[in-house]
Each structure stands twice: as structure tokens, then as C-alpha cells.
C-alpha positions as a printed Julia matrix, in Angstrom:
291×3 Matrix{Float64}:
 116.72  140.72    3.53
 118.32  142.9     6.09
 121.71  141.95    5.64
 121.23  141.68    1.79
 120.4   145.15    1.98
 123.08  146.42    3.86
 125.57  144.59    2.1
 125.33  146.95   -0.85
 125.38  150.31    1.44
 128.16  148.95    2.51
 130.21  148.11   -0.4
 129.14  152.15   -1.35
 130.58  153.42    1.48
 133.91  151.63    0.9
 133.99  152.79   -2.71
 133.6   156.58   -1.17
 135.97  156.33    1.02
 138.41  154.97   -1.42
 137.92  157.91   -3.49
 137.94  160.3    -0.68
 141.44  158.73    0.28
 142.31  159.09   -3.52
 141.25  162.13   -4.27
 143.27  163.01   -0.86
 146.56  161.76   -2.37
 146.36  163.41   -5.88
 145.98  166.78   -4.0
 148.38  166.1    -1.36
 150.64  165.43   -4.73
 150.48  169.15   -5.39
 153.13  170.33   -2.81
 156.29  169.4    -4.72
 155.37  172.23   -7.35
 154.21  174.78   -4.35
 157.0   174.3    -2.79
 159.08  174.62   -5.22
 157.77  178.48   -6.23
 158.29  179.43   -2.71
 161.91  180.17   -1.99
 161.54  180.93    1.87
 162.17  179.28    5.17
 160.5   175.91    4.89
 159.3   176.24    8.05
 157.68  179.59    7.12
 155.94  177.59    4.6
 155.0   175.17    6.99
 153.65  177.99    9.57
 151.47  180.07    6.56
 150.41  176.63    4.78
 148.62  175.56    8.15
 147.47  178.94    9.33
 145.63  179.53    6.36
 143.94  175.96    6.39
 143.21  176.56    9.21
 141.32  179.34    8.52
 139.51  177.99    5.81
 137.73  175.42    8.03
 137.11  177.83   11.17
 132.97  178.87    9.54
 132.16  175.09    9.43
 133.43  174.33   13.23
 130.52  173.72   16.05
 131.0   174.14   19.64
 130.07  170.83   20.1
 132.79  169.42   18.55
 135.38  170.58   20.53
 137.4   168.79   22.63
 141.21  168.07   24.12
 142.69  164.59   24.93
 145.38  162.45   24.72
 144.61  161.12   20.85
 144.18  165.29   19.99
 147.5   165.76   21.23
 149.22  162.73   19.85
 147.63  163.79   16.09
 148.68  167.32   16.45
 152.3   166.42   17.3
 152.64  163.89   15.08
 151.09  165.93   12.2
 153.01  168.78   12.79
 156.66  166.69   13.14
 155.64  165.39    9.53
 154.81  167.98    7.19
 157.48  170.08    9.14
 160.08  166.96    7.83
 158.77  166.55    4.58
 158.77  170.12    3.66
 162.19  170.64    4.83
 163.33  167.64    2.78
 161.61  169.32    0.04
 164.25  171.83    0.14
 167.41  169.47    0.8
 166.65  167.39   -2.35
 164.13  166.7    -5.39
 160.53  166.99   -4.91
 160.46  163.02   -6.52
 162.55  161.93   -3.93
 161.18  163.85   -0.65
 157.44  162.31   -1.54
 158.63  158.96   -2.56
 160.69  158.36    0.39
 158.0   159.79    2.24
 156.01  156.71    1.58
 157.98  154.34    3.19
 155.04  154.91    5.9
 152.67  152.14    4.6
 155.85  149.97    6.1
 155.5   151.51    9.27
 151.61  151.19    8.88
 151.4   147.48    7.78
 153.73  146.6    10.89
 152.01  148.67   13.38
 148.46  147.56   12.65
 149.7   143.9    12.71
 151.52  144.49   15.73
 149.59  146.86   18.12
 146.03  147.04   16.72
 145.94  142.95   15.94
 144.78  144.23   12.03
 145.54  141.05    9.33
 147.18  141.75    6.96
 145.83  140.25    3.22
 147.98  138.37    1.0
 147.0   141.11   -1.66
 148.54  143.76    0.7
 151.49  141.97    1.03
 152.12  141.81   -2.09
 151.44  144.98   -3.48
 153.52  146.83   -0.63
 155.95  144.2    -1.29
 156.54  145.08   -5.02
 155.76  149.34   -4.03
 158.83  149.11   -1.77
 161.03  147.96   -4.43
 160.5   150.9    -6.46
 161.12  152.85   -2.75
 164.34  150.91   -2.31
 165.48  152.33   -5.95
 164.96  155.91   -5.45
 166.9   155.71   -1.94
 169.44  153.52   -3.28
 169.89  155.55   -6.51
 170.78  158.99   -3.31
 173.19  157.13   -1.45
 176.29  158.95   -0.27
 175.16  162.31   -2.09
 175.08  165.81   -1.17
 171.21  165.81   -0.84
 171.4   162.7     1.71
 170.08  165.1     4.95
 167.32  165.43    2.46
 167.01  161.76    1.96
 167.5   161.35    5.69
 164.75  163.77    6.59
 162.16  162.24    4.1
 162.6   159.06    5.49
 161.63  160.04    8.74
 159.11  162.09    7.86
 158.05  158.46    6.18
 158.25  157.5    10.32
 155.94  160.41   11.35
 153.42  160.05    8.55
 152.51  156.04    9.56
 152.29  157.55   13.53
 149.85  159.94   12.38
 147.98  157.68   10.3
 147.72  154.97   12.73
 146.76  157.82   15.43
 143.7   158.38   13.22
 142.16  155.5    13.85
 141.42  156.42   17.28
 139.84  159.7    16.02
 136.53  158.01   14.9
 134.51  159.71   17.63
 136.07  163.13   16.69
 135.04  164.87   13.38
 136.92  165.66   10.49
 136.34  169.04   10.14
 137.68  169.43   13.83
 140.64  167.38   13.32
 141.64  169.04   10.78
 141.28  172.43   12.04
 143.22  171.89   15.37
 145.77  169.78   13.98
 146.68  172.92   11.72
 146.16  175.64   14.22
 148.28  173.88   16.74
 151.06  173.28   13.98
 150.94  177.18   12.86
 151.22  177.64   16.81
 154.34  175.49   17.39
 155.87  176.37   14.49
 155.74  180.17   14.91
 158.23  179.89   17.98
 160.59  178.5    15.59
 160.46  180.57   12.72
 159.07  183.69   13.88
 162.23  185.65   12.56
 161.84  183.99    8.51
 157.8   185.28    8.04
 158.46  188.05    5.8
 156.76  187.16    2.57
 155.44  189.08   -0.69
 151.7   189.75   -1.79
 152.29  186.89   -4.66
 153.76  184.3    -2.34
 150.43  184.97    0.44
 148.27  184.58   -2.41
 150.64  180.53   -2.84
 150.39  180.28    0.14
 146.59  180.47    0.74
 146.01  178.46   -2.3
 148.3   175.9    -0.95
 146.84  176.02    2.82
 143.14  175.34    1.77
 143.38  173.3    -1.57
 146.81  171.34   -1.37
 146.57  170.62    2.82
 143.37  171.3     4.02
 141.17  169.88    1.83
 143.34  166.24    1.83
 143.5   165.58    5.26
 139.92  166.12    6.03
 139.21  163.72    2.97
 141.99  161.65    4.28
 139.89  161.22    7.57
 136.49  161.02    5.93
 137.63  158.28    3.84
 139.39  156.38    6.75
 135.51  155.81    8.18
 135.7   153.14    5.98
 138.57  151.87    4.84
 141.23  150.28    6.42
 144.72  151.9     7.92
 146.52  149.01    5.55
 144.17  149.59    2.34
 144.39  153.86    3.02
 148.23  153.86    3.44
 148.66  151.61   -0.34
 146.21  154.18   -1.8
 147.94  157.44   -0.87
 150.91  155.33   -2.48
 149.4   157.31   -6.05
 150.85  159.95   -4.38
 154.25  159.96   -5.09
 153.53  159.04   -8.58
 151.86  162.09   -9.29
 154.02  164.51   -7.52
 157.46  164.51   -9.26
 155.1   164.6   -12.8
 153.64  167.91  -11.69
 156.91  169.15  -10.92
 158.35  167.83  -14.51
 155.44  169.53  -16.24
 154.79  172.2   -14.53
 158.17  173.58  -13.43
 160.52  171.72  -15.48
 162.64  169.04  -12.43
 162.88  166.35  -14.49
 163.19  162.71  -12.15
 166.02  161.16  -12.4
 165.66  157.62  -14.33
 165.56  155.79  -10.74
 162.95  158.02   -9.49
 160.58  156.67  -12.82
 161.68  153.12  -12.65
 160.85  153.09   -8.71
 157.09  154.75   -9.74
 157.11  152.26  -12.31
 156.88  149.44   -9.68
 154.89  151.54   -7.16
 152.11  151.98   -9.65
 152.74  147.83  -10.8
 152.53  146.79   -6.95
 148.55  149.03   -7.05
 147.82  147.56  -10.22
 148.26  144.04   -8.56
 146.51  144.62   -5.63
 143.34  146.67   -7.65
 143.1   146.29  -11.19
 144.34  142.45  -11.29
 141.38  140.92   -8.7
 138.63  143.49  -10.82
 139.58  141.75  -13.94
 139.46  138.33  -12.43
 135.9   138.92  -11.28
 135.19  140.38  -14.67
 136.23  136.9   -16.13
 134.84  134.65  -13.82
 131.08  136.85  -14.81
 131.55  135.94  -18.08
């Protein structure tokens, strides 16, 4: 009775966490078009984007919560290396191309769970990363030897970062979200302002972006990003936040007109296949099998 009973609470709190980790990804997906109304110094954007999230979450901290260690430091670094990258890449090339190549990290993931944290790896992960990294090889492929290759290049490691970060989370069970979050920003506005101290000049309009963008687009993700990870798995989180770069270069088409390129929609084409395989496919199989 016991384990009957806990059996569904469980399967609840996976379903949450999925759409915590979802819900992280579509909003995460919103940067391309941000970014692309803000022409400053992307690590200005980078500096004001995590200053003002971290704002947002300073009322909801508790004393309790704080504390400095080894896995604080490793997130912070790591966070701030990656959204630093990405951004910059951001500028270098096409929004589609910075976020796709971005998530070459469930690579990077996959391998590093397997290899340091002893984590199996399901066929059904295998395969759907499998068939998602096709439509990452495309995009890549489709920017080789052009002028936007630092772009490319810079993308791809922030691709490297990203997986470091996520598998860094992990080890953050015992820390909350709401702390996470908040240090890993305020430490990356910190670092970052030695850099870029001399590129902060901004206008009313672009604050007002910028705010937005710091609470709704980078704030609010990451702490659902680390709620959600309670539950889920590193492998399972990093193929969900793979919607990600679907939805990013079709804000950016709608909403400020960069069209992808055709190798940028046939390589979303098979990312959104490879999730269809690994979640749709096995939910209409059980469908069948109750009838």
C-alpha cells in the first residue's frame, strides 16, 4: 500500500519537473530576439541581464540559505563563462545558429554522467540525442569556413560550458534554487563588470530590455531549470531544453524578421524528430497496448 501510494507522487513529481525544465527552455528561447534589439557590448548585456535578475530574486532570499563552497564556485564560474559565450556568439552570427550550436551540451552531458557520475544511459536517450545531433551537425556544417565561424566557434564552446554547469547542478541538491540562482547572477554581474566597465552606457528604453530580459528571459529559467532537476535526470533535462533551439530562431523570424537559413530548419526538423522519438513515440505505444 505504501509503495503503491508513493508510486503515483512520484510519477507527479517527474511530470513537474519536466514542465519546470520545459517551461525553462521556451523562456530561455527568448534571448535571440532580446539580443537582437540591443545593439551594445555583449558583455554589457551580459553584466545588466544578470544584475537585474539578480535583483529580482534578492526579497525571496533567507539568511539561512546562504552559503560558499567549492560546488557555489564551480556553478558561478561555469555559469558565468556560458552565457558570457553564448551571448557573444549571438553577436558574431545568427541567433538560429548561436542556440543550436549551443546545444551540443546534452553531448557533453550524456558522456559526463556515463563517465564520472556512473548515470546509464537508456536506449531511448541514445537514440533521440543520436538523431538531435544530426540536425546539430547540419547547422555547423552548413557555417563552415564563413565569416561568422568565431561565432560558430564561440557557440560551440559555450555548448562545453553549458553541460559543466548542468552537470555541476547536480551537486546543488542541498542548496536552494532561489539561492543558486541569485549568486550565480550576482557573481556574474560582479566578474563581468571588470571587463566591461567602460561599454555600460545604455538608454532609458534599452534598461527597461534589459530588466525584462534579466527577470523573465534568465532569471526565471534557471531557477525552474533547478527546480525541475529535483526530479529529473541530468540526461532526460539536457534532451528537454533541446525545444530550445527550436523555438528561438522562430521568435527571431517572427518577431524581428532573421529568417533561418534552410539548414538551420532542416537541423530543427530532426532535433524536434529525435524528441518526438524519445516522448511522443513510447506515449502512443502505451496508448495502444491500453486498448
Amino acid at each position: 500500500m505504501t509503495a503503491a501510494a508513493a508510486k503515483p507522487s512520484s510519477l507527479g513529481g517527474r511530470e513537474r519537473g519536466r514542465l519546470c525544465i520545459f517551461a525553462a527552455a521556451a523562456l530561455w528561447s527568448l534571448a535571440g530576439v532580446f539580443i537582437k534589439f540591443l545593439p551594445i557590448h555583449p558583455l554589457a548585456i551580459v553584466f545588466y541581464r544578470s544584475l537585474f535578475a539578480a535583483l529580482v530574486f534578492t526579497p525571496f532570499l533567507k539568511r539561512y540559505q546562504f552559503r560558499c563552497n567549492g560546488t557555489i564556485l564551480v556553478s558561478v564560474l561555469s555559469y558565468t563563462a556560458a552565457i558570457s559565450a553564448f551571448v557573444s556568439a549571438n553577436k558574431l552570427t545568427s541567433a538560429a545558429n548561436a542556440i543550436v550550436l549551443q546545444y551540443t551540451a546534452p553531448i557533453f552531458v550524456f558522456l559526463f554522467s556515463w563517465w564520472v557520475m556512473g548515470e546509464k544511459i537508456a536506449r531511448a536517450n541514445i537514440i533521440a540525442l543520436a538523431v538531435a545531433m544530426i540536425g546539430i551537425g547540419i547547422i555547423s556544417f552548413d557555417s563552415a569556413g564563413q565569416p561568422e565561424m568565431p561565432g560558430v566557434a564561440l557557440a560551440l564552446l559555450s555548448g562545453v560550458l553549458f553541460a559543466g554547469y548542468m552537470i555541476n547542478l547536480k551537486r546543488t541538491h542541498m542548496i536552494a534554487p532561489v539561492y543558486l540562482t541569485w549568486v550565480n547572477n550576482l557573481a556574474c554581474a560582479f566578474l563581468v563588470f571588470w571587463i566591461v566597465q567602460a561599454h555600460l552606457a545604455v538608454t532609458a528604453a534599452q534598461t527597461i530590455i534589459l530588466s525584462v530580459m534579466g527577470a523573465v528571459q534568465l532569471g526565471a529559467p534557471y531557477y525552474l531549470f533547478s527546480k525541475g532537476l529535483r526530479s529529473v535526470s541530468l540526461q532526460e533535462a539536457a534532451l528537454i531544453a533541446l525545444i530550445e533551439p527550436v523555438l528561438n530562431p522562430l521568435w527571431v523570424a517572427l518577431i524581428v524578421g532573421e529568417l533561418p537559413s534552410a539548414a538551420t530548419v532542416w537541423g530543427g526538423a530532426m532535433i524536434l524528430f529525435g524528441l518526438g522519438v524519445r516522448y511522443v513515440w513510447p506515449f502512443i505505444g502505451a496508448h495502444a497496448e491500453a486498448e
